[in-house]
ROFIZA-69934 format. One record per residue: residue in three letters; x, y, z of N, C-alpha, C in turn. Coordinates in steps of 0.2 Angstrom, whole numbers, padded with zeros to 4 digits, always signed. Example, Ala and Ser with C-alpha at 12.3 -4.5 7.8 and 13.67 -1.06 7.14 Angstrom:
2
ALA+0066-0028+0039+0062-0022+0039+0066-0016+0039;SER+0064-0011+0035+0068-0005+0036+0064+0000+0039;
END
This chain:
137
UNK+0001+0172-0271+0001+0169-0264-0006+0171-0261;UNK-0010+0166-0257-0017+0169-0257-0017+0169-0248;UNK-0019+0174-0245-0018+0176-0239-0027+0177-0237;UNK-0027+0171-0232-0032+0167-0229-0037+0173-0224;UNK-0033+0177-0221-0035+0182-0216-0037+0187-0218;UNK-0042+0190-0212-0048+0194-0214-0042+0202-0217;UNK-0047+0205-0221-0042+0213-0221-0042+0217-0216;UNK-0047+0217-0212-0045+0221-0208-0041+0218-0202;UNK-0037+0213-0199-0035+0210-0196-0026+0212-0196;UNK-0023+0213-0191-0016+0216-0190-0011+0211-0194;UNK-0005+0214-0195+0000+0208-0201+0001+0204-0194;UNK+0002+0205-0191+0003+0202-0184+0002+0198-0178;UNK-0002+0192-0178-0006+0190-0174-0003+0185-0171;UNK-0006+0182-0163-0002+0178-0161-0002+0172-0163;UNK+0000+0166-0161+0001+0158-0164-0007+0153-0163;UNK-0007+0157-0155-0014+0154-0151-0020+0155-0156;UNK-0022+0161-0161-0027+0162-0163-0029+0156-0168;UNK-0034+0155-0166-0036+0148-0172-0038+0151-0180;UNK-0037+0147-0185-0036+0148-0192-0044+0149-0194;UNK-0045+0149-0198-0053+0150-0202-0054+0142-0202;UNK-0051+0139-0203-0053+0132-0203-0056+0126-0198;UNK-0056+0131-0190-0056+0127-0185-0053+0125-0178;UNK-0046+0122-0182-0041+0120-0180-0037+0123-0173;UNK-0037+0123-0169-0035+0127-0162-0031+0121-0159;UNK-0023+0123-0160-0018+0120-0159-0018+0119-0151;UNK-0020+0125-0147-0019+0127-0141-0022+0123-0136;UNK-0030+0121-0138-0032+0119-0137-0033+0109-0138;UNK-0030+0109-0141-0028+0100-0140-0023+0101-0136;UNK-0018+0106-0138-0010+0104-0131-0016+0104-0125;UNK-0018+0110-0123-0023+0109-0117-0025+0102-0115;UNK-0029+0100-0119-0033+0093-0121-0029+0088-0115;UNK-0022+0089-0120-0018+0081-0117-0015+0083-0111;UNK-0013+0090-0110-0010+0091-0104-0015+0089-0099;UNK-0020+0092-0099-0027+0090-0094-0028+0084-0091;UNK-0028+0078-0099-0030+0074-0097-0025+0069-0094;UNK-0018+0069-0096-0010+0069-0093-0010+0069-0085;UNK-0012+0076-0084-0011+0077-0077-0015+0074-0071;UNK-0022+0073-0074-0029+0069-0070-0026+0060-0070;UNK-0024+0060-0076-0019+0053-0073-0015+0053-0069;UNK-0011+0058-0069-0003+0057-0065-0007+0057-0056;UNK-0011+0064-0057-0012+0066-0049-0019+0061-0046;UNK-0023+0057-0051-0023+0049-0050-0019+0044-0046;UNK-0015+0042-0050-0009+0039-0048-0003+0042-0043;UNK-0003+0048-0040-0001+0050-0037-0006+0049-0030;UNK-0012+0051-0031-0015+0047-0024-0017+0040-0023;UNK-0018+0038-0028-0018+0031-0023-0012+0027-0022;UNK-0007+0030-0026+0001+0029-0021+0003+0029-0015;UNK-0001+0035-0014+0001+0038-0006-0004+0034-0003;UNK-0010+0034-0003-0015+0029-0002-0013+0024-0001;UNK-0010+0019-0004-0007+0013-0001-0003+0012+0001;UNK+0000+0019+0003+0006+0018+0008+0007+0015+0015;UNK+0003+0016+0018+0000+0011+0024+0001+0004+0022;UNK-0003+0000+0019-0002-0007+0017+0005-0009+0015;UNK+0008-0004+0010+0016-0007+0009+0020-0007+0013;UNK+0019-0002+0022+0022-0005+0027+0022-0008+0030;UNK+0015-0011+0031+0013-0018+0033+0015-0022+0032;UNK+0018-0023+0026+0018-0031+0023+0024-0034+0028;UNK+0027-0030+0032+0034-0032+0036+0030-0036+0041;UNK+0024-0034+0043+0021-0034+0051+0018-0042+0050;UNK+0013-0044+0056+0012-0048+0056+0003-0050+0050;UNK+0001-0054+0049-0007-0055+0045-0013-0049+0046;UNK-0010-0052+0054-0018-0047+0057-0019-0040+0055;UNK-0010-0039+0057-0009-0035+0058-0011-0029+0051;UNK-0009-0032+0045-0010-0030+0039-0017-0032+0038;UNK-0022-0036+0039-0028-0036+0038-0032-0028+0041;UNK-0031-0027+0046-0034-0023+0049-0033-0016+0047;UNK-0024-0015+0044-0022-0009+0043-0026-0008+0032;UNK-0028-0015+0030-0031-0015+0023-0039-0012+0026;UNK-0041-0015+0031-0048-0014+0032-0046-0004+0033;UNK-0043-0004+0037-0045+0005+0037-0043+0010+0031;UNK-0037+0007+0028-0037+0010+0022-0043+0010+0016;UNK-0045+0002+0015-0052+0004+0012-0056+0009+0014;UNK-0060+0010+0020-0064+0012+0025-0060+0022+0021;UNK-0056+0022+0022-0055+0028+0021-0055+0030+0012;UNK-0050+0025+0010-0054+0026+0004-0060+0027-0001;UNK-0064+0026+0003-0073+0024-0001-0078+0028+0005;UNK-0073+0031+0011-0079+0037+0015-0076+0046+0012;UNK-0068+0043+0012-0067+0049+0012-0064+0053+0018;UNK-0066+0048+0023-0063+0050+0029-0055+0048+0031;UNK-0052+0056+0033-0045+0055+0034-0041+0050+0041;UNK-0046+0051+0043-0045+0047+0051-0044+0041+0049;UNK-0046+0037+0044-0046+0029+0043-0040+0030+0041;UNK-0039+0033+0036-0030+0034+0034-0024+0038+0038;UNK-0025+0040+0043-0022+0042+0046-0020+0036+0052;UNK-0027+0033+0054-0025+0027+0061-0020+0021+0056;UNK-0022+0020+0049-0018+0016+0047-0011+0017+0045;UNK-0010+0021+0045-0003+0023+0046+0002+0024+0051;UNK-0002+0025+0054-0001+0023+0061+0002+0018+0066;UNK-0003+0013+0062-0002+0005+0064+0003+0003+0060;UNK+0004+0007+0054+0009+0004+0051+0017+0004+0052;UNK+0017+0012+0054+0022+0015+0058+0027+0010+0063;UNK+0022+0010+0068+0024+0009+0072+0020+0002+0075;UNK+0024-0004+0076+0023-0011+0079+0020-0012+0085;UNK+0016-0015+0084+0015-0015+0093+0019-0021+0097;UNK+0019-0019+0104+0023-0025+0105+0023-0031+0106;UNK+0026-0036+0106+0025-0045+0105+0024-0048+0112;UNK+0016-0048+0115+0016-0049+0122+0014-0057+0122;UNK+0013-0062+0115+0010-0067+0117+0016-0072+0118;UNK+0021-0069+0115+0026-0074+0116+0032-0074+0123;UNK+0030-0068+0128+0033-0068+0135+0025-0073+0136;UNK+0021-0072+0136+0017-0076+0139+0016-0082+0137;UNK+0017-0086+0132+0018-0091+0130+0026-0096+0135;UNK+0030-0093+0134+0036-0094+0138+0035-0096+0145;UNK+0028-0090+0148+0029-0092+0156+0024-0096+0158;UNK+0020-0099+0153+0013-0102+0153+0018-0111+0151;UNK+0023-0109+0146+0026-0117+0149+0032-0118+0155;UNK+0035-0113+0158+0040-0111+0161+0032-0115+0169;UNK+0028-0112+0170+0022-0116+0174+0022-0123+0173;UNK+0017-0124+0167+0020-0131+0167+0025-0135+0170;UNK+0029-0132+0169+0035-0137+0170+0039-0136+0178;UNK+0037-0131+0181+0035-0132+0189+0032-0135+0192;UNK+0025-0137+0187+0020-0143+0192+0019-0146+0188;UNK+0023-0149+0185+0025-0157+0183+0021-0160+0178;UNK+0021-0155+0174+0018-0158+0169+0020-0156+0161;UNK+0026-0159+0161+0028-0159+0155+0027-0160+0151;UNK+0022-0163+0147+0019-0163+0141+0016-0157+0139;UNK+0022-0154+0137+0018-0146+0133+0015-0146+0125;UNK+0014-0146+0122+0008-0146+0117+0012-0141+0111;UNK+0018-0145+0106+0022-0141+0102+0016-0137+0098;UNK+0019-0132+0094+0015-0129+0089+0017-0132+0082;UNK+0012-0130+0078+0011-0134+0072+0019-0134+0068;UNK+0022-0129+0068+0027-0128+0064+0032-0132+0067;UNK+0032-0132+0075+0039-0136+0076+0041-0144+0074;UNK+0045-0146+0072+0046-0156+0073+0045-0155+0076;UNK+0042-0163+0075+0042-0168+0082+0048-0172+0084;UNK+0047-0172+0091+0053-0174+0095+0051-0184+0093;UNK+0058-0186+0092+0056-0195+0092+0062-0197+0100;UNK+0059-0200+0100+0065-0204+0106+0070-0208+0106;UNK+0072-0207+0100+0078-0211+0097+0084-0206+0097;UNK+0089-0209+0099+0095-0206+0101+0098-0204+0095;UNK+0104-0198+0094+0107-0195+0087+0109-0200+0085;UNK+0114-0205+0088+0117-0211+0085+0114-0212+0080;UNK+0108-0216+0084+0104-0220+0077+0102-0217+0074;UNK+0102-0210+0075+0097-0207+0067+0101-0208+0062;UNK+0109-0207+0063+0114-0207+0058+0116-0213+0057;UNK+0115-0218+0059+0115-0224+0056+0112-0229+0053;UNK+0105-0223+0052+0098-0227+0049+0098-0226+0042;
END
């Protein structure tokens, strides 16, 4: 049996010591754990980083436009402000003021007589044919 180890060296060494040959075991585990972890906490930031936009998706367009622009902004300055006001906006909704005023802006109309209100694109059109006919057409 031919024994690789210097003679002066202890019968007893640890595992970590590398062989004559090179090879340092300890050193690749290192390797992948390193390169492992730089992935994960990668991946763990820009999760939280898009955490703002996935709240959004509930909100209105704009409203996600704006909360994507500050998240950029914050990711490419570095600056936490932009990620913190986006979160923000994303939290918490603002409230729906154009549809009481839409309501009282035809609620007007239609006290000085002028009821041709101007549907929006989404709704059908009114015809002037009575239900009857529709169902008998």
């Amino acid at each position: 049996m031919s024994d690789t180890r210097h003679p002066m060296a202890p019968e007893h060494l640890p595992s970590f010591i590398t062989a004559a040959d090179g090879s340092d075991y300890l050193f690749t585990i290192m390797i992948f754990f390193v390169v492992g972890l730089i992935l994960l906490l990668g991946v763990a930031y820009f999760t939280l980083h898009a955490l703002p936009e996935r709240m959004a998706h509930k909100g209105n367009s704009t409203q996600l436009q704006l909360i994507s622009v500050l998240a950029m902004l914050a990711l490419f300055t570095h600056n936490n402000l932009f990620w913190v006001a986006a979160l923000a906006l994303a939290a918490f909704r603002p409230p729906d003021i154009v549809t009481p005023l839409n309501a009282m802006a035809q609620a007007l109309n239609r006290i000085a007589g002028r009821d041709a209100v101007p549907q929006e694109p989404d709704a059908p059109a009114q015809s002037d044919t009575p239900d009857e006919e529709k169902t008998h057409a």
